[in-house]
C-alpha positions as CSV (number, residue, x, y, z in Angstrom):
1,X,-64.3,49.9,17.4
2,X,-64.7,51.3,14.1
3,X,-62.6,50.4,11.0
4,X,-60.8,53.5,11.1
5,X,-59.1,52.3,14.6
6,X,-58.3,48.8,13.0
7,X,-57.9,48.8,9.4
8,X,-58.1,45.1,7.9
9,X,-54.9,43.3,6.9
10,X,-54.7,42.0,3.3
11,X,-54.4,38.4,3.7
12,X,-50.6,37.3,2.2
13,X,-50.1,36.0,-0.9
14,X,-47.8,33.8,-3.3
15,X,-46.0,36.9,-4.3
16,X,-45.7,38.7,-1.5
17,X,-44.4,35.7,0.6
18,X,-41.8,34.7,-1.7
19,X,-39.0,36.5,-3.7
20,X,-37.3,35.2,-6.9
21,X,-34.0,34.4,-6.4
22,X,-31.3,36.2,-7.6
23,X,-28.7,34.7,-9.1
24,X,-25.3,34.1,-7.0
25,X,-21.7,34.6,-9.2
26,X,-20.3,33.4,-5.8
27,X,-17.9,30.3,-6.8
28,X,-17.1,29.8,-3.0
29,X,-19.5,27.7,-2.2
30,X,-19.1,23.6,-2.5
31,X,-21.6,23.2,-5.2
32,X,-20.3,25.9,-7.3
33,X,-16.9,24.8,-7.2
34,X,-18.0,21.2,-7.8
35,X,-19.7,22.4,-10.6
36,X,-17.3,24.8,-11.4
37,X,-14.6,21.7,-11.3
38,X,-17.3,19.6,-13.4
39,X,-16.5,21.6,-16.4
40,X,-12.7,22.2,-16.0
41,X,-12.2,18.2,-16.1
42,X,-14.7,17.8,-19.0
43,X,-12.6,20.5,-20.8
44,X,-9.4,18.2,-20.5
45,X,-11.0,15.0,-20.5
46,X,-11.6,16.3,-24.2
47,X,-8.8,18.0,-25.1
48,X,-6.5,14.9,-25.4
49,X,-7.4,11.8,-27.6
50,X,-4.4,9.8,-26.5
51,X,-2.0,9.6,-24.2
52,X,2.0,9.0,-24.3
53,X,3.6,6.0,-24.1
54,X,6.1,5.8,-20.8
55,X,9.4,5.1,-22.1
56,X,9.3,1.5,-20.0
57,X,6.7,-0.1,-19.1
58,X,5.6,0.7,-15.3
59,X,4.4,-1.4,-12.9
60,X,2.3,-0.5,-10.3
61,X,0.9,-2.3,-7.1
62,X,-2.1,-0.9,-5.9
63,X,-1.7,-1.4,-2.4
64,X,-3.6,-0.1,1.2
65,X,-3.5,-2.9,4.1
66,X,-6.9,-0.8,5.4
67,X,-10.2,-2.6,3.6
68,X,-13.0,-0.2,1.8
69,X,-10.7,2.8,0.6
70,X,-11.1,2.0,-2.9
71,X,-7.8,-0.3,-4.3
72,X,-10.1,-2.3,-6.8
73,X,-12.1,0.8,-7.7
74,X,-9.1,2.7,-8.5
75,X,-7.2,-0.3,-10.3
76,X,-10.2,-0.7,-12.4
77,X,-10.7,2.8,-13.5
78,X,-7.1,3.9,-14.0
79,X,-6.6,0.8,-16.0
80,X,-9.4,1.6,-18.0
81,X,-9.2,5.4,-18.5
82,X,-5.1,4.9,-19.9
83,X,-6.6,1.8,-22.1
84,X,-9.1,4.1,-23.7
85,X,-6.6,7.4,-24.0
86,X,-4.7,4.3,-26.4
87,X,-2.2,2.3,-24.1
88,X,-1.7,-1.2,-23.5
89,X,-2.7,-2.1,-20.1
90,X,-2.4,-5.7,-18.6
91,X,-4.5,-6.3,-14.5
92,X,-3.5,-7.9,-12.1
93,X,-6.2,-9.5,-9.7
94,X,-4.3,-10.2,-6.9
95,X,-7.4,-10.3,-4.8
96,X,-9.4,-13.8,-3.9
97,X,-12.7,-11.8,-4.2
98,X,-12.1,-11.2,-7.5
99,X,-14.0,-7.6,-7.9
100,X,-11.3,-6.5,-10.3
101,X,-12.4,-9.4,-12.7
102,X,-15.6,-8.6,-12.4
103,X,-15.7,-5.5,-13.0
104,X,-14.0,-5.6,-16.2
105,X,-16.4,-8.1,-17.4
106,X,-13.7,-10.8,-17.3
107,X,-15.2,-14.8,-16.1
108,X,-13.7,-15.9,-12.9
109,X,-15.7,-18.7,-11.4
110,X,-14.0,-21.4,-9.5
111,X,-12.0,-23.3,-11.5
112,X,-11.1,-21.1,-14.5
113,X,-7.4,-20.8,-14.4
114,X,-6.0,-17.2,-13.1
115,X,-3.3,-15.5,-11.4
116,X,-3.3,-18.8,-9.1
117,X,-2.2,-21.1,-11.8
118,X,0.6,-18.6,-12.3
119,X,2.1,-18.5,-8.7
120,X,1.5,-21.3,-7.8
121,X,1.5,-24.4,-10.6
122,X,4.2,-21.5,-12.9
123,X,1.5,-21.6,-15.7
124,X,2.4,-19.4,-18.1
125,X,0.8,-16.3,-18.6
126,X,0.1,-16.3,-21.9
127,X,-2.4,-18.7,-21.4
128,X,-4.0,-17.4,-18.4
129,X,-4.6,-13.6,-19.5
130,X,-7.8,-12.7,-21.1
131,X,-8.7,-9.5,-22.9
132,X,-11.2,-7.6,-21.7
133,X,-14.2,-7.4,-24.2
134,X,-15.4,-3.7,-23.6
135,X,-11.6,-1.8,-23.6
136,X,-9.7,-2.5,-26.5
137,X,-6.2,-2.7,-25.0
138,X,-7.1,-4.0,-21.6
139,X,-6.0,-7.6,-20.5
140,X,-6.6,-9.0,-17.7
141,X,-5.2,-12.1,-15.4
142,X,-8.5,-12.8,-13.3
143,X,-8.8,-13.7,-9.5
144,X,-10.7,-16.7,-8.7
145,X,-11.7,-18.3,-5.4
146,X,-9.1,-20.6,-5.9
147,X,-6.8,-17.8,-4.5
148,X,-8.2,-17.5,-0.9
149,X,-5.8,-20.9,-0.2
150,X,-2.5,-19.6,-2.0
151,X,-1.4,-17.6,1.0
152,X,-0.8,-21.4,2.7
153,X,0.3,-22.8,-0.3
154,X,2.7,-20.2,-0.9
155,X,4.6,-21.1,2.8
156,X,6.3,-24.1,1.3
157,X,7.2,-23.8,-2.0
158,X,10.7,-22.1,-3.6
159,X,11.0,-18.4,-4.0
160,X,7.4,-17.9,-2.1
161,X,8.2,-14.4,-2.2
162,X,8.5,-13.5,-6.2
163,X,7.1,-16.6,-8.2
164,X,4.9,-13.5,-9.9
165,X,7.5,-11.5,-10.4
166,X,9.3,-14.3,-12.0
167,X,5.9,-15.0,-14.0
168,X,4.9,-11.5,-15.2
169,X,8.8,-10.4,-16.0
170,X,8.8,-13.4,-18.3
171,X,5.6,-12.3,-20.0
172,X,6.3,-9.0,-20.5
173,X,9.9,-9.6,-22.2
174,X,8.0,-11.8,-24.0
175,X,5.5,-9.8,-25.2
176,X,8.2,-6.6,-25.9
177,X,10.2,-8.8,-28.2
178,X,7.2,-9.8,-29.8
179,X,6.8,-6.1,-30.8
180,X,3.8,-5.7,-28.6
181,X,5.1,-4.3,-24.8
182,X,2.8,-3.4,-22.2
183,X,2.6,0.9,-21.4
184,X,1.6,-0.6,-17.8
185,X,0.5,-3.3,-15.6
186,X,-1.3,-2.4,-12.4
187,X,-1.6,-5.3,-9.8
188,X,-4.4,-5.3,-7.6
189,X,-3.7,-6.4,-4.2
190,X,-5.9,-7.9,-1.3
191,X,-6.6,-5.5,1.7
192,X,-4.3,-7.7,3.9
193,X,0.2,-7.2,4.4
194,X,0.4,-11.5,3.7
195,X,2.1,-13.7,0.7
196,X,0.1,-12.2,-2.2
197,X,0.6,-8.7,-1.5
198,X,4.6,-9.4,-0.8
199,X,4.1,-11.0,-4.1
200,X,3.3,-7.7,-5.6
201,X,5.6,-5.8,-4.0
202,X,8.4,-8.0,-4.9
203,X,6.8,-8.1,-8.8
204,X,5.7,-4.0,-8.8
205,X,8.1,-0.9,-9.1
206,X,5.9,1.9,-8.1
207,X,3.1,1.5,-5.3
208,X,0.1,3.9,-5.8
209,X,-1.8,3.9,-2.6
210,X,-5.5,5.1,-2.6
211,X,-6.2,6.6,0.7
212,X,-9.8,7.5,1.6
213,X,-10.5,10.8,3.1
214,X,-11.4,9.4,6.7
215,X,-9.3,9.1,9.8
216,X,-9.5,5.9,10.6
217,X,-7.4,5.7,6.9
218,X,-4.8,7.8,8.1
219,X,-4.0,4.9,11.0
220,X,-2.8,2.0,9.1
221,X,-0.6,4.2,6.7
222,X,2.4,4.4,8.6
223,X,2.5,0.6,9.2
224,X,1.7,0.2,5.5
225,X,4.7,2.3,4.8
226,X,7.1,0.6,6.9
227,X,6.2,-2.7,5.4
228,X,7.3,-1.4,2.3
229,X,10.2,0.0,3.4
230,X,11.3,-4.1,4.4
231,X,10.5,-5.2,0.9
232,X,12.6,-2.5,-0.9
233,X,15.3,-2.9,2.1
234,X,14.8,-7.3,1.6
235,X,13.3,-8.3,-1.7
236,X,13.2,-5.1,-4.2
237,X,15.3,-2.3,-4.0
238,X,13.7,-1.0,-7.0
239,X,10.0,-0.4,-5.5
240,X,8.9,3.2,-4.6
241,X,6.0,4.8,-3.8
242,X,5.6,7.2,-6.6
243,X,1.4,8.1,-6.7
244,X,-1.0,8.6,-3.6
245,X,-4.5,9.3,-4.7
246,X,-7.6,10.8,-2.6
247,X,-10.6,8.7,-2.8
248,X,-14.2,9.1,-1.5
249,X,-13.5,12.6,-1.2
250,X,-16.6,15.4,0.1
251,X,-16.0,19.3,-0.7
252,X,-18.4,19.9,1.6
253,X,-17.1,18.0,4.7
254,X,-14.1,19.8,6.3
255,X,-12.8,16.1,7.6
256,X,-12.3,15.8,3.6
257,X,-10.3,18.7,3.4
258,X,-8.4,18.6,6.6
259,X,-7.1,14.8,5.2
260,X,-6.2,15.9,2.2
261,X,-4.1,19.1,3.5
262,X,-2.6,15.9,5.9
263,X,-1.7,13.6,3.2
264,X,-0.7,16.8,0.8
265,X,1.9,17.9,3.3
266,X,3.7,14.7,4.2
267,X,3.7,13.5,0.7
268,X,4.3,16.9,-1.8
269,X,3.9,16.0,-5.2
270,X,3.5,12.5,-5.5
271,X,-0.5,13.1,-4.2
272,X,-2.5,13.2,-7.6
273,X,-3.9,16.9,-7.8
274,X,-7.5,15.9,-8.6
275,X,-9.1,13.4,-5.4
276,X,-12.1,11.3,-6.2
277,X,-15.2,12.1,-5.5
278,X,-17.6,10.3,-3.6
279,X,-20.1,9.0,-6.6
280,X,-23.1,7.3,-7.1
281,X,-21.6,6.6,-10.8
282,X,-18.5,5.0,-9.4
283,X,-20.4,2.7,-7.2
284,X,-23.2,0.9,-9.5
285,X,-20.8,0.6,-12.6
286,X,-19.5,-3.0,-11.2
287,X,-23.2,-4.3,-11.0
288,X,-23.0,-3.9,-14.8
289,X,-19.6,-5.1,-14.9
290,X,-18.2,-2.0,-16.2
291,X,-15.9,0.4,-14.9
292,X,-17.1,4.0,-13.8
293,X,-15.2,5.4,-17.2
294,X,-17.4,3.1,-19.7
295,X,-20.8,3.1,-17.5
296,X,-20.8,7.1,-17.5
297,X,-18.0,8.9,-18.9
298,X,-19.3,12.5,-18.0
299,X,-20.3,11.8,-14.4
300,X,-17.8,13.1,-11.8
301,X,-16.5,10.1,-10.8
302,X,-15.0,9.0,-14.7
303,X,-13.7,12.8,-15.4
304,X,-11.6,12.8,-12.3
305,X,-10.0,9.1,-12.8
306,X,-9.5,10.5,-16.6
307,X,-8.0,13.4,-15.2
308,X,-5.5,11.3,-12.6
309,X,-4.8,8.5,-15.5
310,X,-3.3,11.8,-17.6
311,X,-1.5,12.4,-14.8
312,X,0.3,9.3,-13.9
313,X,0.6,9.2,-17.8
314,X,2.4,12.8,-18.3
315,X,4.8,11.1,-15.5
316,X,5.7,8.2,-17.4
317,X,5.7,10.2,-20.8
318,X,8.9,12.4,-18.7
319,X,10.6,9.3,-17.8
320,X,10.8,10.3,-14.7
321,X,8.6,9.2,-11.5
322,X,6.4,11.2,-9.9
């Protein structure tokens, strides 16, 4: 056969193979809205220098019975991103693990007299609180391991139910005649319904409940619920569940999205606009004893607890609950 019949075939090349791509203006897709998102909660993370005061001080329990959906992360980094926006924020750690106390850099070895000195010998808090040496504003009554054995404790002794209510009102009076009142105190709990959390129930007036955007985090809410609904019915009449915030939350995943429509519909307004991202950032900050706001205040994780502190702050700056 001749070459006529069967002309030869340029080999392909580089060029011919592949074609530049063309930039996309399409903001529909997950990535570009992240990053779209990225720069719209940069923009207000910078626009305001400091937040309002709330005309009272507000006490929140940061509360989930479910383990892993983000309680210490959250009490951390809201604590910390309404301490740097220039409030006066006091932690709880509530929790025998003492992450919370960790995180903030705070020492909590066994031994070193916490929040279980407080409930349990009535130590006063003044001498238990430490400030936290990275957040001017921030103090902190730390956890130790000490804790883990209060629950027991707890069974026998007077008023089992509100020895830290009875501790932190006396504090904070203190401290607001002093001249010096606390903006807000945010009381971590453990991931469990026993003595310390009914503790902070009986001690809190809002409960902000992180919720992570799984189902399995969707079960244990209505139980959570109706276990507050006994302490405000029992012990405090005054406690209310006022902020719900979406953590470890995936644009891309539609489980993400179909939780958040979920929690958005049952509970309106009081769900924090901005969720939290799942982050890298947010989860190596504690193994430098920082919170994600400190370690990297431009990562995803930091701008979006910036942008749901301003939130919960705008709230309190109304007088009004969410």
């Amino acid at each position: 056969m001749s070459d006529q019949q069967h002309p030869r075939r340029t080999p392909p090349t580089a060029a011919s193979t592949y074609a530049v791509p063309v930039p996309s203006n399409d903001e529909s897709t997950p990535l570009a809205a992240a990053a779209a998102e990225h720069v719209s909660l940069l923009q207000r993370a910078s626009e305001v220098s400091r937040f309002e005061r709330p005309v009272n001080t507000r006490v929140f329990v940061v509360a989930n019975q479910k383990g892993g959906v983000g309680k210490t992360t959250t009490t951390v980094n809201i604590a910390a991103a309404l301490a740097l926006k220039g409030l006066r924020v006091l932690v709880v750690d509530l929790d025998p693990q003492g992450n919370t106390s960790t995180a903030l850099n705070i020492p909590h070895a066994e031994g070193t007299p916490g929040v279980y000195e407080a409930i349990v010998d009535g130590t006063d808090l003044a001498e238990l609180v430490k400030p936290c040496p990275d957040i001017p504003g921030l103090t902190v009554l730390p956890a130790t391991i000490d804790l883990a054995g209060a629950e027991i404790e707890l069974v026998s002794l007077v008023a089992r139910e509100s020895r830290l209510d009875r501790a932190l009102q006396s504090y904070l009076k203190e401290r607001a005649e002093a001249g010096d009142r606390f903006d807000y105190v945010l009381i971590d709990c453990p991931p469990s319904l026993g003595l310390l959390t009914v503790n902070a129930m009986v001690a809190g007036r809002e409960v902000l409940i992180p919720i992570q955007c799984e189902y399995y985090a969707l079960e244990g809410l209505g139980q959570l619920i109706r276990n507050i609904d006994l302490i405000r019915a029992h012990l405090n009449p005054k406690l209310e569940i006022t902020t719900i915030l979406l953590t470890m939350y995936d644009g891309r995943t539609r489980l993400s999205a179909g939780v958040a429509e979920e929690v958005r519909s049952h509970f309106g307004d009081k769900v924090i606009s901005t969720p939290i991202p799942r982050s890298v950032r947010i989860s190596e900050a504690p193994s430098y004893h920082q919170s994600v706001v400190t370690y990297d205040r431009t990562s995803s994780g930091a701008l979006s607890y910036l942008e749901a502190a301003r939130e919960i702050a705008m709230a309190g700056s109304r007088g009004s609950n969410r």
